[in-house]
C-alpha positions as CSV (number, residue, x, y, z in Angstrom):
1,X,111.6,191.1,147.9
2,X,113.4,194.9,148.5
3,X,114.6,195.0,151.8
4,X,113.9,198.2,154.0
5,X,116.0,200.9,153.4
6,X,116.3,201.2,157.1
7,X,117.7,198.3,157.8
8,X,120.2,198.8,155.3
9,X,121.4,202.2,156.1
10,X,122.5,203.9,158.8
11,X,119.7,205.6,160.6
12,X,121.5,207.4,163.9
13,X,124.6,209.4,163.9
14,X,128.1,209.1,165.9
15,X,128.8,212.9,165.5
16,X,128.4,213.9,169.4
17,X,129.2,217.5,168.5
18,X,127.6,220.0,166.6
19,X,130.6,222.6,166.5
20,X,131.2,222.4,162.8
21,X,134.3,224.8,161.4
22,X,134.5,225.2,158.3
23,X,132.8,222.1,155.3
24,X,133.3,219.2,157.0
25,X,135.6,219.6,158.9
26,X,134.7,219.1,163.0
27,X,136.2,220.8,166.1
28,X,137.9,218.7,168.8
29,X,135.1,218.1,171.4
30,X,137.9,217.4,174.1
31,X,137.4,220.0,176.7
32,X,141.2,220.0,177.2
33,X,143.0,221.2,174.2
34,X,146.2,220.1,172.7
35,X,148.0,223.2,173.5
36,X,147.4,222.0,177.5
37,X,148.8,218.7,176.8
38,X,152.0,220.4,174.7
39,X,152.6,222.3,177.9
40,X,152.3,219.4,180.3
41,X,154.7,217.4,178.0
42,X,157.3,220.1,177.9
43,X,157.0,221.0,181.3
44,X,156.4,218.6,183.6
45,X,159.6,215.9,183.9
46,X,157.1,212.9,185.1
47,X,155.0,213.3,182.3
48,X,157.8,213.7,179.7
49,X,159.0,210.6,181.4
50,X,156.2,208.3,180.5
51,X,155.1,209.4,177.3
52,X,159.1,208.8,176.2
53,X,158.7,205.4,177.6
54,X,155.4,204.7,176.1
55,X,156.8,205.8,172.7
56,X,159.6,204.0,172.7
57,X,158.8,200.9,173.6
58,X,156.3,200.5,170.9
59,X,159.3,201.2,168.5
60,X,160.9,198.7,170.2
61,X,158.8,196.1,168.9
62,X,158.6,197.1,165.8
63,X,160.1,194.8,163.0
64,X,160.3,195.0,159.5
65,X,157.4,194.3,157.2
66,X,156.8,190.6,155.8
67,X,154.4,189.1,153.6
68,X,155.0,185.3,153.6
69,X,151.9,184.8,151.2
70,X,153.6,187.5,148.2
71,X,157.7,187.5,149.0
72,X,157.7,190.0,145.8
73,X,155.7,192.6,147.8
74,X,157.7,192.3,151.1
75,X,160.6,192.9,148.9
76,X,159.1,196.0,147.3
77,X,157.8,197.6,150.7
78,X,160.6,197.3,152.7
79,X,163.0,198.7,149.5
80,X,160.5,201.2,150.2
81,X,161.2,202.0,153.7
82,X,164.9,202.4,152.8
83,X,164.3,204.5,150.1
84,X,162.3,206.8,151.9
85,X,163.5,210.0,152.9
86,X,163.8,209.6,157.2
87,X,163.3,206.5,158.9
88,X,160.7,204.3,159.5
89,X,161.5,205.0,163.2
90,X,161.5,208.9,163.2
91,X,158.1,208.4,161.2
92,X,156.5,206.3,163.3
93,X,157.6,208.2,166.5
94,X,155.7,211.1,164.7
95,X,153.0,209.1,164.4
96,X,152.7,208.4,168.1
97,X,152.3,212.1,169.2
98,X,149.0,210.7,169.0
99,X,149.5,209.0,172.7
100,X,149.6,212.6,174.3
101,X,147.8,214.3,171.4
102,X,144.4,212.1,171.0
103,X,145.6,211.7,167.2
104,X,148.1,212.4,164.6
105,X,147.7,213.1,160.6
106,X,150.5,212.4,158.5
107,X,150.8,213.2,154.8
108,X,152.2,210.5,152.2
109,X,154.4,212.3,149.6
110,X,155.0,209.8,146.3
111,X,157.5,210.0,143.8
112,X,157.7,208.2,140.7
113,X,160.7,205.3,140.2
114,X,160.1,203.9,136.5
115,X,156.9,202.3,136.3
116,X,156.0,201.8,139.7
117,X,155.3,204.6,142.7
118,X,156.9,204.8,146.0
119,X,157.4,206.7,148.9
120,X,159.3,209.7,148.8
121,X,158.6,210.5,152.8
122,X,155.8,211.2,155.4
123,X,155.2,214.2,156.8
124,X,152.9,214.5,160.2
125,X,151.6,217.9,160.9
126,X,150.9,219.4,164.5
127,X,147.8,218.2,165.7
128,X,146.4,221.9,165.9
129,X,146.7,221.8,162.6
130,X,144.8,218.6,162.0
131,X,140.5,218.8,161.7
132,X,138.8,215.9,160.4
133,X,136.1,216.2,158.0
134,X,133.0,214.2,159.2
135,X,129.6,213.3,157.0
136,X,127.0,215.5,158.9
137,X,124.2,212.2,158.5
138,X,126.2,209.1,160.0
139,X,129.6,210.7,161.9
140,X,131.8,208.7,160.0
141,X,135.4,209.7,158.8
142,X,134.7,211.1,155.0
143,X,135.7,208.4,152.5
144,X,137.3,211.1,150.0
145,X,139.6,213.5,152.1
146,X,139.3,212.7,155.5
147,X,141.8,215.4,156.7
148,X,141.6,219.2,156.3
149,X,144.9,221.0,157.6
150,X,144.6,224.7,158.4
151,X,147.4,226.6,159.8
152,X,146.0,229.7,161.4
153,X,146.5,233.2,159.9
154,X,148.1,231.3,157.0
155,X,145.8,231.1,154.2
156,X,143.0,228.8,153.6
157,X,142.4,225.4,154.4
158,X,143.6,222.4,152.3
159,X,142.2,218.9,152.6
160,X,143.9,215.6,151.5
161,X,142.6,212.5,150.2
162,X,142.1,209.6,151.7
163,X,145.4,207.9,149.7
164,X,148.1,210.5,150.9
165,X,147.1,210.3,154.7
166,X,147.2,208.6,157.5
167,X,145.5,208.8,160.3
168,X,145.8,207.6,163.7
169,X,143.6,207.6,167.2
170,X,144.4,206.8,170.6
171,X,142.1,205.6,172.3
172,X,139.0,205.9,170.1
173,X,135.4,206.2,171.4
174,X,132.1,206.1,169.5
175,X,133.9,206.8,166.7
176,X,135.1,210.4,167.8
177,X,138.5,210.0,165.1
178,X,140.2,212.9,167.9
179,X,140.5,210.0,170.0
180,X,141.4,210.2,173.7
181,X,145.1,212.0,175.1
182,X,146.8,209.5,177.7
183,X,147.2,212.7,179.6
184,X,143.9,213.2,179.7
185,X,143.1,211.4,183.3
186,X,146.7,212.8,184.7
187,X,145.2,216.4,183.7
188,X,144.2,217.1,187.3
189,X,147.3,215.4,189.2
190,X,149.1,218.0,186.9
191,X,147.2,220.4,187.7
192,X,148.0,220.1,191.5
193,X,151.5,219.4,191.2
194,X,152.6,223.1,190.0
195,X,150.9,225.2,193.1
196,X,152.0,222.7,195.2
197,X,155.6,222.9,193.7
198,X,155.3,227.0,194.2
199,X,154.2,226.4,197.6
200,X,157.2,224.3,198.5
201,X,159.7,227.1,197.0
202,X,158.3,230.0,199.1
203,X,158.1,227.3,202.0
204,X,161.9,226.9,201.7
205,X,162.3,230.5,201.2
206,X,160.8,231.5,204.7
207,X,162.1,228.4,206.5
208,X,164.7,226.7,204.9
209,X,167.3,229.0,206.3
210,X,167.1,230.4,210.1
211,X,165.1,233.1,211.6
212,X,167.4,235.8,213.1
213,X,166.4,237.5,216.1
214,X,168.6,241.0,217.2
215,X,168.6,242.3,221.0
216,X,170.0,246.2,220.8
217,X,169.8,249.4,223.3
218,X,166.8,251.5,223.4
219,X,168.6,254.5,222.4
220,X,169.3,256.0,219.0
221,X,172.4,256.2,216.5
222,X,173.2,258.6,213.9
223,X,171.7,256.8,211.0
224,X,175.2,255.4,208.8
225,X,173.3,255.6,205.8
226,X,172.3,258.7,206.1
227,X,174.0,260.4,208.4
228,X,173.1,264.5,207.8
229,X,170.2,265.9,206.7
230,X,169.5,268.3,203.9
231,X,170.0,271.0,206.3
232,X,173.1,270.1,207.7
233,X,171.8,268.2,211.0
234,X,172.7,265.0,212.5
235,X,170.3,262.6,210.9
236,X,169.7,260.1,214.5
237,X,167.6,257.3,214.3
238,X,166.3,254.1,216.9
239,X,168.9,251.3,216.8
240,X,166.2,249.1,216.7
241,X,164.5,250.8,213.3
242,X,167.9,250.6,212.1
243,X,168.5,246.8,213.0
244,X,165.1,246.5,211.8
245,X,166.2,247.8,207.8
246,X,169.2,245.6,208.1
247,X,167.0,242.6,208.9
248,X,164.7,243.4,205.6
249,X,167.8,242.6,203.3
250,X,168.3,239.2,204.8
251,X,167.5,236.7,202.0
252,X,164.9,234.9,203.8
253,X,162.9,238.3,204.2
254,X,161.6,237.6,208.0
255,X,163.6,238.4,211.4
256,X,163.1,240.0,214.9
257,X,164.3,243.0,216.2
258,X,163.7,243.6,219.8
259,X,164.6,246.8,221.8
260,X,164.9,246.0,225.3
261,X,168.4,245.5,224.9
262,X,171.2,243.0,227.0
263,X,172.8,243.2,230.3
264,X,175.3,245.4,229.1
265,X,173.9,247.4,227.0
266,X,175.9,245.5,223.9
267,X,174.2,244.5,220.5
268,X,173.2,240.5,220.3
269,X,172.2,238.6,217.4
270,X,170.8,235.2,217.3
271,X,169.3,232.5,215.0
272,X,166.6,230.6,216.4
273,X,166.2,227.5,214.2
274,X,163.7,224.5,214.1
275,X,160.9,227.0,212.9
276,X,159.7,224.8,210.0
277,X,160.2,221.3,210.9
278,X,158.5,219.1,208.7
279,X,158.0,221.0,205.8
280,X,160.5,219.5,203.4
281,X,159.2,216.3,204.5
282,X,155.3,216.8,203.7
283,X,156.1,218.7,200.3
284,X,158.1,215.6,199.5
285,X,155.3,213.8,200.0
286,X,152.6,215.2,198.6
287,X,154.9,215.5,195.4
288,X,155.8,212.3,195.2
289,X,152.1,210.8,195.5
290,X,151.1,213.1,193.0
291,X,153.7,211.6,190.8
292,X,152.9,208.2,191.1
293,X,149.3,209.2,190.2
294,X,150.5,210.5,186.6
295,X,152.2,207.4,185.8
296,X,149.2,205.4,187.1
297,X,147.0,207.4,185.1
298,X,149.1,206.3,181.8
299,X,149.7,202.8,183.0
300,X,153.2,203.4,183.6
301,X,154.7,201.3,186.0
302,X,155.6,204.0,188.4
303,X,158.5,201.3,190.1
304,X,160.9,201.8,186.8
305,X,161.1,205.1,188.2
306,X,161.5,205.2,191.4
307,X,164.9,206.3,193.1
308,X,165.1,203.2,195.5
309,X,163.8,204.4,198.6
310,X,160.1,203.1,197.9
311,X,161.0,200.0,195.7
312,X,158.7,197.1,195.6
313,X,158.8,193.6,195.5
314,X,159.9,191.4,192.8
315,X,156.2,190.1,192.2
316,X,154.7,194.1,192.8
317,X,157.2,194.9,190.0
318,X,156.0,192.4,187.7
319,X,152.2,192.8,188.2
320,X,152.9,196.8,187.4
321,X,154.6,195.0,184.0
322,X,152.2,193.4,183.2
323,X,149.9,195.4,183.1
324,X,151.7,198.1,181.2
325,X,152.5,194.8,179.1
326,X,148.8,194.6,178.1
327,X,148.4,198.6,177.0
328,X,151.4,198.4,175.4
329,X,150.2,195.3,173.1
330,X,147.2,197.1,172.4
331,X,148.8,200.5,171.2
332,X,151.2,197.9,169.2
333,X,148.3,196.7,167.7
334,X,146.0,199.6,166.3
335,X,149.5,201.0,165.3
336,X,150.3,198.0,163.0
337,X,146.9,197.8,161.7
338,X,147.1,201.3,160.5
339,X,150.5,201.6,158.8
340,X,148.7,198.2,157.2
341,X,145.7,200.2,156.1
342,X,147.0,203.7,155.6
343,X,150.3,203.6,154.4
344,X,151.0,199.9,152.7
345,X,147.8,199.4,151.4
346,X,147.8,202.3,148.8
347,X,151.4,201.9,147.8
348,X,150.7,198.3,147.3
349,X,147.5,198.6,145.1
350,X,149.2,201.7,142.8
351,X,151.8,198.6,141.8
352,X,150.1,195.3,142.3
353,X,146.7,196.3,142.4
354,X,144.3,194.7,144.8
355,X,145.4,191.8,147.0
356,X,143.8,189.1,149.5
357,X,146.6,189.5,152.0
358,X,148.5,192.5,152.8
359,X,151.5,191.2,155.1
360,X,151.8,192.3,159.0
361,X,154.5,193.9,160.9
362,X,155.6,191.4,163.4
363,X,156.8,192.0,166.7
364,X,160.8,192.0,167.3
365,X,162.6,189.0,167.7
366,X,163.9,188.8,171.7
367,X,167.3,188.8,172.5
368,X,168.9,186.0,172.8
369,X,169.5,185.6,176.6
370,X,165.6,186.2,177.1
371,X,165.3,183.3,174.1
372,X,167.2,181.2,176.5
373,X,165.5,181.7,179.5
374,X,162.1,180.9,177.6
375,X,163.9,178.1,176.3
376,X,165.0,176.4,179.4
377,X,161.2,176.8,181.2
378,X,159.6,175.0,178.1
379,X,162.0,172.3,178.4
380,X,161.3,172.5,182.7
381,X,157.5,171.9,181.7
382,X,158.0,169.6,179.0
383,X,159.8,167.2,181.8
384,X,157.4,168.1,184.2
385,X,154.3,166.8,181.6
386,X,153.3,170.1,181.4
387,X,154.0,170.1,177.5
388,X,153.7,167.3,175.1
389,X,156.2,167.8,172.4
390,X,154.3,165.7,169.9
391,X,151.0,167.4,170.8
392,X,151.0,170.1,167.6
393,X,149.4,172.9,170.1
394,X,152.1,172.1,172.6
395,X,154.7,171.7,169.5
396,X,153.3,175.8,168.1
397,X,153.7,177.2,170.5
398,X,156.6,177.0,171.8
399,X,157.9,177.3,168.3
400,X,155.4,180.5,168.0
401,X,157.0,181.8,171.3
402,X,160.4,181.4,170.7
403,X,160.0,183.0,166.9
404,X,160.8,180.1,164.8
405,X,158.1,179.5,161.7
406,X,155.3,177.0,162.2
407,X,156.4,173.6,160.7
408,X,153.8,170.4,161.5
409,X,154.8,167.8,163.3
410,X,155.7,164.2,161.3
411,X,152.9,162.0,160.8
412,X,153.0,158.8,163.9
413,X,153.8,154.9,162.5
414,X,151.0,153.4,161.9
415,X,151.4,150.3,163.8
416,X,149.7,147.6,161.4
417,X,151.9,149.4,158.9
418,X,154.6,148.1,161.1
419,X,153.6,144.7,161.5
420,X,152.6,143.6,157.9
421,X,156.4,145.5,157.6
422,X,157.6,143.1,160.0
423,X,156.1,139.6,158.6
424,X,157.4,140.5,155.5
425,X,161.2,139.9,157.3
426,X,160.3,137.1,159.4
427,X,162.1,134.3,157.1
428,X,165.5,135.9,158.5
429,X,165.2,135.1,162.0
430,X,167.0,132.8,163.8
431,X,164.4,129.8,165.1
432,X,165.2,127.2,167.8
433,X,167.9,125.0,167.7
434,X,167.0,122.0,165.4
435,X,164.2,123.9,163.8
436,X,163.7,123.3,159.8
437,X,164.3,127.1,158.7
438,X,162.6,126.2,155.7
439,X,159.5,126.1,157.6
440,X,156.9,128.8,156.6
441,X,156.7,129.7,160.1
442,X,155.6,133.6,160.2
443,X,156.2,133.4,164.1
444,X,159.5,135.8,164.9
445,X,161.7,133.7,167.4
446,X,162.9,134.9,170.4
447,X,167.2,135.4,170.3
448,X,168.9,132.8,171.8
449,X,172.6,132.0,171.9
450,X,174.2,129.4,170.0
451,X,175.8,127.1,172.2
452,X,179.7,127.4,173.5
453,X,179.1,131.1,173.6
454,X,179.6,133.4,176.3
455,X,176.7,135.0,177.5
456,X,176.5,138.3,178.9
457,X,179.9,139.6,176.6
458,X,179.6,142.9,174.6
459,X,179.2,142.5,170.7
């Protein structure tokens, strides 16, 4: 019986925009471009801040590639990685321009060593630079050359097949491949941070240094930078326009000039302070909540960078951990899975063809002060019954969690093993005094001293 071809095919489609560019190639339907995110990693220090952070710790747990089912392979890939122009860690770190980008494409340059291919190096273009061609009928990445690069007013485009790329999404929904910037739900926080740091500056500018207030004579003064006219006459003006045009080159711009003079008749200039209490302290403020909304928009525990005033407690601390803990693992995860798929895969079946397992990139073995620590609360909970070392979930995972390799647990006694073990030896023990030893007695007899000796002395 055929089977409908609707059932079997794809009958909707995932592309949510229709804004094709060129072929297949799709625009970015993010209504914030990467240009806006460049600027708000280059420019703002918060943001620069947590992006670093995220970046490197997901290098931090990066650990070289294993294949415990092929130890040939692992061999091969990771003489790979250190024959490869760059690092591992500077590629990967391009790679990850994808947390404030949306996405990253990378290029995979071969070269050939005897008979087998390898990597010469990886090189990851701008994400302007980057379109992704899309099949019009489903919206799914194209199978063939899934990246076109186009630099702008610099020839044509050029796509690249699917075995010399690499491509990576943050935060991927509905299968938009542009994925989803981290700084995408800080975008309005940032956008309120820079008037509000322009208001501060012209705040401190009109009040951060005194107003001055001048008392002089209502009479006039032959002006002393201009004294004569063009016709030769005394040039006089008002001391208190004069006063007045000394006040304008004050650096804070703003002062007062009164003409009703003193007592005497004598020039008196004041400051009056206390004109914008309050100000520093609200700006402050303001910029420091909008701060702590950026890194809670990227999951950032905002407490690591904090400068001690605010700190939490102990447990706040942790919980913010955590929690960055969990985002972390994930971005660890879909990172893994693609160097996996993009970038071993290929190189593995050019040299070994096809294979059931293609290795993993583990997480990095802790140090060995936090082994420790782990150490000592295992051993806490196994004392505590918490943990049953001869339980073989108990006994992985504690083994799994301190990075040692599974091993399983040895097999119990089997106790009518140990008996028909046991009445095999019987002959040999001692019976009671008097007792024919010959006797086929199978019954062990309990140990009793022979007589004239000392009991309770140490064999």
């Amino acid at each position: 019986m055929a089977v409908p071809s609707k059932i079997v095919g794809q009958i909707g489609s995932q592309l949510y925009t229709t804004f094709i560019l060129f072929d297949k190639a799709i625009a970015n339907p993010d209504s914030a471009n990467v240009v806006e995110y460049e600027r708000m990693l280059d420019s703002d220090e918060t943001v620069a801040a947590g992006i670093e952070f995220m970046i490197l710790s997901t290098l931090n747990k990066l650990d070289m590639y294993r294949n415990e089912s092929n130890p040939q392979i692992e061999t091969f890939i990771n003489e790979s990685f250190e024959g490869m122009r760059g690092t591992l860690v500077e590629t990967v770190a391009d790679i990850l321009s994808a947390i404030w980008a949306g996405y990253s494409g990378s290029e995979i340059v071969y070269k050939p060593d005897g008979a087998k291919m390898r990597w010469d190096y990886i090189a990851t273009y701008h994400p302007r630079t980057v379109f992704f061609n899309i099949d019009k009928e489903t919206g799914r990445l194209d199978q063939d050359e899934p990246i076109t690069q186009f630099r702008w007013f610099a020839g044509s485009p050029v796509k690249i097949p699917k075995n010399k790329c690499i491509v990576y999404s943050h935060n991927m929904r509905f299968g938009n491949w542009y994925g989803t910037s981290q700084l995408r739900a800080a975008r309005k926080n940032w956008l309120l941070k820079d008037p509000v740091l322009k208001m501060w500056v012209n705040a401190v500018d009109k009040f951060g240094t005194p107003l001055i207030a001048a008392m002089v004579p209502n009479d006039d003064i032959r002006d002393p930078d201009k004294p004569y006219n063009d016709d030769g006459s005394e040039n006089r003006i008002q001391q208190i326009d004069y006063m007045a045009r000394l006040l304008t080159n004050i650096q804070s711009g703003t002062g007062l000039a009164m003409g009703s003079g003193t007592g005497d008749q004598k020039v008196d200039i004041k400051t009056l302070t206390g004109t914008g209490a309050g100000v520093g302290e609200a700006f402050t403020g303001i910029i420091s909540y909008l701060n702590r909304a950026i890194f809670r928009s990227m999951l950032v525990p905002s407490l690591l960078f904090e400068e001690g005033q605010n700190s939490g407690s102990y447990a706040l601390g942790q919980a913010h951990f955590d929690m960055y803990g969990m985002m972390l693992d994930s971005i660890y995860k879909r990172l893994t899975e693609t160097l996996l798929e993009w970038l071993v895969r290929p190189l593995i079946e050019m040299n070994f063809g096809p294979q059931k397992n293609y290795g993993e990139f583990p997480e990095r073995e802790m140090s060995e002060t936090d082994r420790n620590v782990i150490a000592g609360i295992f051993m806490q909970m196994t004392n505590a019954g918490y943990l049953d070392a001869t339980h073989q979930e108990d006994f992985d995972h504690v083994r799994g969690s301190l990075g040692f390799p599974e091993r399983k647990l040895d097999p119990k006694p089997d106790p009518s093993k140990a008996a028909a073990l046991m009445g095999q030896y019987n002959h040999y023990a001692r019976g009671e005094p008097g007792q024919d030893k010959t006797a086929g007695s199978a019954k062990p007899q309990p140990d009793i001293p022979e007589l004239g000796a000392v009991q309770g002395a140490p064999v």
